[in-house]
C-alpha positions in Angstrom: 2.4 -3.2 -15.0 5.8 -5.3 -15.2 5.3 -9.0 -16.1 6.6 -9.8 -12.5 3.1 -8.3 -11.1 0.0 -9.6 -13.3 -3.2 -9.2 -12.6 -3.4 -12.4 -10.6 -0.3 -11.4 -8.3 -2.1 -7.9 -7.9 -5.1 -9.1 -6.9 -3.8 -12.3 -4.8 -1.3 -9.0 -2.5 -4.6 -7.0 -2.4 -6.8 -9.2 -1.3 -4.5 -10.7 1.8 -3.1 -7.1 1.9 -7.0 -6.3 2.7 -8.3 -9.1 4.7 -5.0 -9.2 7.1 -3.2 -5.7 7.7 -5.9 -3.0 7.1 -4.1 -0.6 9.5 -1.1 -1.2 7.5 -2.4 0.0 4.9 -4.3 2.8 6.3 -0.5 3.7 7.7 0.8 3.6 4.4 -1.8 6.4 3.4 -1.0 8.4 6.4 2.8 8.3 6.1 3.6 7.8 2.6 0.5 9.1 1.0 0.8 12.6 2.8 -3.0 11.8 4.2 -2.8 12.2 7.8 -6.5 12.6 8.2 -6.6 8.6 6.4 -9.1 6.9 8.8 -8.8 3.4 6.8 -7.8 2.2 3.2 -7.7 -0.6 0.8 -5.6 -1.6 -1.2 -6.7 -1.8 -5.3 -3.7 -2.5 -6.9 0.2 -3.0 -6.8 2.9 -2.9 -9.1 6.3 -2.6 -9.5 6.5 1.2 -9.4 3.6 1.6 -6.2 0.1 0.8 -5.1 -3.1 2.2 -5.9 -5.4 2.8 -2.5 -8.7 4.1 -1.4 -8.7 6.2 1.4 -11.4 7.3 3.8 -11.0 10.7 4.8 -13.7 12.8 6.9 -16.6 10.7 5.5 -14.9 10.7 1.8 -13.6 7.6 -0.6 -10.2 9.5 -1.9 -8.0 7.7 -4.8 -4.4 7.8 -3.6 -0.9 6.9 -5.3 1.7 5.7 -3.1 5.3 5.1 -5.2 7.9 2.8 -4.5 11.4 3.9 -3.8 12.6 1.6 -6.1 11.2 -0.7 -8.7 10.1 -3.6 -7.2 11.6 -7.0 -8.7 8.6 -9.8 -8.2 6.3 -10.5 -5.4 8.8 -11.8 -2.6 10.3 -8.1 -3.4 7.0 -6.3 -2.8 6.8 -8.5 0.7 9.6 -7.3 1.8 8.8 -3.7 1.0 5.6 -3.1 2.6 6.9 -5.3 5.7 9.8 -2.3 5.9 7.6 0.5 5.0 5.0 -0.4 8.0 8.2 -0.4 9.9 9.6 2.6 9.3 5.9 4.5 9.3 5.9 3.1 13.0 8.9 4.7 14.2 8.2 7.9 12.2 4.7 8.1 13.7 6.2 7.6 17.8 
């Protein structure tokens, strides 16, 4: 992990990441993940390069990757990434 994302930063995404935009998340598996059978998700971890989820699929916990399509520079970078990437999984998904 880059010094711009500590464990703090991380875990302070995560957790509102979790607690506020679930079906974001569970969009992120569907669209960017490949997992189109992704019925909800958390999100573990983030760092400059992507974000670590768990998926549920068909009854299953399933470990997913989800890489960034650029290195992201600190936190305010990563805000505006995921706020574009739920964007563009809503269009691709219409």
């Amino acid at each position: 992990m880059s010094e711009q994302f500590s464990t703090e930063i991380s875990d302070r995404i995560c957790k509102h990441m979790n607690e506020d935009h679930a079906a974001a998340i569970a969009l992120y598996a569907q669209t960017f993940g490949n997992s189109p059978d992704t019925e909800a998700a958390q999100m573990l971890s983030i760092d400059a390069l992507g974000m670590n989820l768990m998926t549920q699929v068909k009854g299953e916990s399933v470990p997913l990757r989800i890489e960034f399509d650029h290195a992201l520079q600190d936190s305010e970078d990563a805000h505006h990434t995921l706020i574009a990437m739920v964007k563009q999984a809503r269009t691709l998904t219409k």
